[in-house]
N, C-alpha and C positions, 0 to 999 in steps of 0.2 A: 277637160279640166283646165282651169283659168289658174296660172301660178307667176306670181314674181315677189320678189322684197324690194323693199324700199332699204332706205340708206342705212349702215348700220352707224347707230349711235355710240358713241363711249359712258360708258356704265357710271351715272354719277352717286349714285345713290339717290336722287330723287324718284318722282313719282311719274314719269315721264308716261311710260306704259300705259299706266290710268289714264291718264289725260288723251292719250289718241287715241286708246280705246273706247272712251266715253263722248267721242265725238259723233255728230249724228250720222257722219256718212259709214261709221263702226256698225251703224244697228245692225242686226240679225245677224252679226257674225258671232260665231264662238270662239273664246281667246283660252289660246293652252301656250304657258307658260312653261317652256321646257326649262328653266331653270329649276322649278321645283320638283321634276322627275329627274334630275342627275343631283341633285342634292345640294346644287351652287348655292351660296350666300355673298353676299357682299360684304368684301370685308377692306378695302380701302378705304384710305382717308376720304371722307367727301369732299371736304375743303381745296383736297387740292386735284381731284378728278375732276369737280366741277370747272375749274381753271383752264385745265386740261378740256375739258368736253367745250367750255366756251371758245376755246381757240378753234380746235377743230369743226364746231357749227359754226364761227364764222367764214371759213373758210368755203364749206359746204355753200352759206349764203352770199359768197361771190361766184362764184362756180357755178353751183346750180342751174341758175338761167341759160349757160352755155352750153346744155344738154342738146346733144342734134337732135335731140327728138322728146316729144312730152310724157316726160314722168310722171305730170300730177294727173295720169288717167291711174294711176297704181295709188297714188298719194292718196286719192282721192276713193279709193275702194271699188273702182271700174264703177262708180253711179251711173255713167251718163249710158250704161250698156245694158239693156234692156232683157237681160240674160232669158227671165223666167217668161218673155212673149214666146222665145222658140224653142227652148229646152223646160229642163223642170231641174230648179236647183236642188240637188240634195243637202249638200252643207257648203255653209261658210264658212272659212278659218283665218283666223289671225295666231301666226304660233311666236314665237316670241325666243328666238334661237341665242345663247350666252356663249362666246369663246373666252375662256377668260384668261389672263397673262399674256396678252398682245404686246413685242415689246413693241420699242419706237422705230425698228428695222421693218418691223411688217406692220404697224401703224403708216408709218409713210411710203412704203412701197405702194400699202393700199390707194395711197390718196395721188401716188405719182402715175398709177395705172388708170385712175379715172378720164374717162372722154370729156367729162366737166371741166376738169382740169385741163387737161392738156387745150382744150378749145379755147379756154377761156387768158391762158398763157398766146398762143395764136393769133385771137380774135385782139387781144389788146397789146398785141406786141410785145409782152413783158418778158422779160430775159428769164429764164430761170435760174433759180438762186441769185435774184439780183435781192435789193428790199422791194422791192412792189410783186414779187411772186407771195402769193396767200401761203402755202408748203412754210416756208420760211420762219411767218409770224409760231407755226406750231411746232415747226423745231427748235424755234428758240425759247417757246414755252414749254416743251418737254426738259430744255437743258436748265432753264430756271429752274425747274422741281427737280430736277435731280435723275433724269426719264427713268420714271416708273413704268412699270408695267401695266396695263391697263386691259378693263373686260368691255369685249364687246358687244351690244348686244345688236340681233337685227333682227327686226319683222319681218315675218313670211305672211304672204295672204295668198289664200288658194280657195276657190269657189272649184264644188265638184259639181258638175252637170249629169245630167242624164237625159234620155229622149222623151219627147214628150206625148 
C-alpha cells in the first residue's frame, strides 16, 4: 500500500477539492470525501477564510521549495511510478480528511513544525519572528480578523496494490 497527504489546506469555502481532483494526474483515482460521512458543513465566513487561507498558501509557496526532499512525487499522484508493471492496483484513493475548529495555537504550531519551514528560516538566514519570517505575515493576519477558528482540510491519497 502506497499512502501519504499532501498539505492540509484551510477550508475556504471554495471549490478547491474539485479542482485537484479534476486534474489529469487525479484520473482513476476515487475521491471519498469524509466530510460528508461526519455530517461537516461549512459554515464560516468565506470572505474572511479566504484571507486566512491566502496568507497561509503564501506562506506554504515560500517554504515549499525548501522541502529536503521531493513532495511533488505525492503532489503529483506518484505518476512517474509505474505501479501496475509489478503489482496490480486494486484501488485508488483520494480521501479528503476535515478537522474543523483549528485555532491559531495549533494552526501555527502546525506550520512552526514543518521541515519547509524551518529550512527555509536556515537556508535564508531569517530570524524568526523577525518581519521577513513567512509564520509572521499569518499571525498577523489571524490577529487582523480577530483569529478565528478555522477547518482544515487534507488530502490523503492511498493506491492499494496487490500481487501480480
Amino acid at each position: 500500500m502506497v499512502f501519504a497527504y499532501a498539505t492540509p489546506r484551510i477550508n475556504d469555502g471554495s471549490d478547491w477539492q474539485l479542482k485537484l481532483t479534476s486534474s489529469p494526474n487525479a484520473q482513476g483515482f476515487d475521491v471519498i470525501d469524509g466530510a460528508k460521512f461526519s455530517g461537516y458543513k461549512f459554515t464560516k465566513i468565506s470572505a474572511v477564510h479566504s484571507q486566512l487561507s491566502q496568507a497561509y498558501n503564501d506562506m506554504w509557496t515560500k517554504t515549499y521549495p525548501y522541502c529536503k526532499f521531493d513532495r511533488t512525487v505525492i503532489e503529483n499522484f506518484y505518476q512517474q511510478f509505474p505501479f501496475d508493471e509489478n503489482c496490480h492496483v486494486l484501488r485508488k484513493l483520494i480521501w479528503f480528511d476535515t478537522t474543523p475548529n483549528k485555532s491559531i495555537k495549533a494552526v501555527l504550531g502546525y506550520l512552526e513544525s514543518s521541515s519547509a519551514y524551518c529550512c527555509y528560516l536556515e537556508d535564508c538566514k531569517i530570524e524568526k519572528g523577525s518581519d521577513e519570517d513567512p509564520l509572521e505575515s499569518v499571525r498577523k493576519k489571524f490577529e487582523e480578523l480577530g483569529y478565528p477558528d478555522v477547518d482544515f482540510v487534507t488530502p490523503y491519497y492511498c493506491i492499494a496494490l496487490g500481487k501480480k
